[in-house]
C-alpha positions, 0 to 999 in steps of 0.5 A, a space after each residue: 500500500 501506498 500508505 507504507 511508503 508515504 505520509 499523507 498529510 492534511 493540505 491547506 485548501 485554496 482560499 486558506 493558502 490565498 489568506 495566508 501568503 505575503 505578497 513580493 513585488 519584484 521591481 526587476 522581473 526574471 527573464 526566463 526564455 522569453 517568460 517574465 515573473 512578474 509576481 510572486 506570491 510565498 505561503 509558509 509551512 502547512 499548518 497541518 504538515 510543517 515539512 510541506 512548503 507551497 509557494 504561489 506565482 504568476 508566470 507570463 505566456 502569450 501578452 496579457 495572459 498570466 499563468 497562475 503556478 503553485 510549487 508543492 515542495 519539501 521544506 529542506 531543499 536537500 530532500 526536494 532532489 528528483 525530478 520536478 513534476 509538473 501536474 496538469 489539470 483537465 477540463 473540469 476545475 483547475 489544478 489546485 482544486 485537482 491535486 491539491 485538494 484541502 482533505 488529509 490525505 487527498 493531495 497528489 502534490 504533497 504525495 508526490 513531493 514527499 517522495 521527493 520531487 519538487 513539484 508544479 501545479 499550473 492552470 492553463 488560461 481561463 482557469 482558477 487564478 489564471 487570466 481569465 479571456 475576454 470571451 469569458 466575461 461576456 455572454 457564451 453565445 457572443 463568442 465561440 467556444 474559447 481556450 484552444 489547444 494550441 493556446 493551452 500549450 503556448 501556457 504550458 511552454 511558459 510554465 515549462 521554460 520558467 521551472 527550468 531556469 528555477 530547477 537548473 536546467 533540468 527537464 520536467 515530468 509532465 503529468 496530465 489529467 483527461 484534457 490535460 493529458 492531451 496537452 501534455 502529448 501535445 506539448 511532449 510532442 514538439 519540445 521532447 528534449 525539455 521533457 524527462 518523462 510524460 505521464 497521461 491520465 484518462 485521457 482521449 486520443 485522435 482515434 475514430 471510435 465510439 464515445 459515450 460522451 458525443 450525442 451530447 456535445 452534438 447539434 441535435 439538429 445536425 448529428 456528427 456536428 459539434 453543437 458550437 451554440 454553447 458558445 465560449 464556455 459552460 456553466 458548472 454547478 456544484 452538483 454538475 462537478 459530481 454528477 458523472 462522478 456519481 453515476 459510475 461509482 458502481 455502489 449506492 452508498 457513494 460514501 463506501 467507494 469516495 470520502 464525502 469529505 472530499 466531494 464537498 471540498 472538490 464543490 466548494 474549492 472549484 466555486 470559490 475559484 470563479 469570483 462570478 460564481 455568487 452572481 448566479 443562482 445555484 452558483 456555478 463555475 465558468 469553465 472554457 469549452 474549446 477542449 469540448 469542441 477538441 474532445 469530440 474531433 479527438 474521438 472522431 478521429 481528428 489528430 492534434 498531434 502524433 504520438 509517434 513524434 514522442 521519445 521520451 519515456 510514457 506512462 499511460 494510465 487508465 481507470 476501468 470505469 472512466 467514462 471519458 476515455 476509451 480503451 481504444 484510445 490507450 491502444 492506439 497510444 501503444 500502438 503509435 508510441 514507438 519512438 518513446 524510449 520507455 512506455 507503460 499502459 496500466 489499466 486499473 480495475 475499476 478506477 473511474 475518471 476521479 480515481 486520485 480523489 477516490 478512496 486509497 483501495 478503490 484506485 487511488 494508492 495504484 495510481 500514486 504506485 504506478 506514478 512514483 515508481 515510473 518517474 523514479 
């Protein structure tokens, strides 16, 4: 059990990281290849785990666009020597909402920093603390769907390039989750030799094959057309974040296969990114809907990028019950992966698309197991 190797600890959740940081203004910003840091934000200690240290800043991508990026971290900086992780979040809530949950116990982050790596959470633009597109602060018909691929991976070589300048020059795991995964793949692709190793969760790939998701992001009207009327993004309520959740846990007693203590942060944490969120009622969370868009092409077959232009070594990962991936996709990924100097698809029995946030037997201590051995 994963339980044996590491300790798991309580986190502070995101509003409570936010109140507890000083602020430092930089008068001269740092270079990094081309990306600026203009403001860095640094938290102490986790009052629940006085070994963890986080440390919040804003990394500069495209003009006007600043990337909000936390680092999760031993606080003996001799301990923080293996390779530094960067986690990527998906299409749902951002990253620190993700993995750095506020539940004892429940934070990849600090799993993975207490192995050792130094590690990197980011939020692609549109997302938690990341700028936010005009797009997004209009009416969702006026626009069309926003936050593209190429826009995500032009944030992520932003990040990239400013943890390398910060970790020595020394190449970053790239870890992704459903969408993110993709990202990461895309990134990977083009810039492997910035990359030590690629890590995909649940994630779609370019490959024509049934997907339970497609009728509902088609145009009733038109089928095999996505339904582009939902405009630039989509409203999320609290019990929409759990919805899918819900339906393939496979018990009535959801309580039995996930800790309702982490349902309700994941709620409350995601809502509490989006300042907008009160101003509606239920409160919901603006989320950007080029990934759906992308998503659907993805599972019709469209190709983003080529998984044969990879070499770095890849880990594939993939829940038995997710209901976003398919097993066809973590096939063709093994089947068009033949330059990656080392490759691993695991599936895992019964995991669904949350399983990190799921009890520690019902996937998640796999999935932590199967990661840190992987990037040792």
């Amino acid at each position: 059990m994963i339980r044996q190797h590491l300790r798991i600890h309580g986190l502070k959740g995101l509003t409570v990281a936010l109140l507890s940081t000083t602020l430092t203004v930089s008068c001269s910003p740092i270079q990094a290849q081309n990306v600026t840091k203009p403001i860095q934000i640094t938290s102490q200690a986790s009052s629940l785990n006085p070994q963890i240290t986080r440390e919040d800043n804003f990394v500069n991508s495209d003009p006007g666009i600043q990337i909000f990026v936390r680092k999760v971290q031993l606080n003996n900086p001799s301990n923080n020597a293996r390779v530094p992780v960067l986690l990527i979040h998906g299409g749902g809530p951002g990253s620190v909402t993700s993995f750095d949950i506020d539940v004892p116990g429940y934070s990849v982050a600090a799993d993975i920093a207490e192995a050792g790596h130094p590690v990197y959470l980011m939020n692609v633009r549109g997302w938690e603390q990341s700028t936010r597109p005009a797009a997004l602060n209009q009416p969702p018909q006026q626009n069309p769907p926003a936050v593209t691929s190429f826009e995500a991976v032009r944030d992520i070589s932003a990040v990239v390039n400013w943890i390398r300048q910060r970790e020595s020059g020394r190449k970053v795991a790239l870890v992704g989750w459903a969408t993110g995964g993709h990202w990461a793949g895309m990134y990977t692709s083009r810039n492997n030799d910035k990359v030590s190793q690629l890590v995909m969760l649940n994630s779609l790939y370019g490959v024509k094959a049934p997907w339970e998701l497609g009728k509902s992001f088609e145009n009733p009207a038109r089928p095999g057309e996505f339904d582009k009327s939902a405009g630039a993004y989509r409203l999320t309520t609290a019990s929409g974040l759990v919805a899918q959740w819900n339906k393939t846990i496979p018990v009535a007693d959801k309580n039995q296969w996930r800790d309702p203590a982490v349902a309700q942060a994941y709620q409350q944490a995601a809502l509490a990114t989006d300042p907008t969120s009160n101003s509606r009622q239920p409160p919901s969370l603006r989320i950007p809907g080029a990934y759906r868009l992308e998503s659907y092409n993805l599972a019709r077959g469209q190709k983003y990028w080529s998984a044969a232009d990879i070499t770095v070594p890849t880990l594939v990962i993939r829940g038995g019950r997710d209901f976003w991936s398919r097993p066809t996709d973590l096939k063709a990924l093994q089947a068009e992966l033949v330059k990656a100097s080392k490759l691993k698809t695991v599936t895992i029995k019964d995991g669904t698309h949350y399983l990190f946030l799921d009890r520690p037997e019902r996937g998640r201590d796999r999935f932590l197991q199967e990661l840190l051995s992987f990037l040792s």
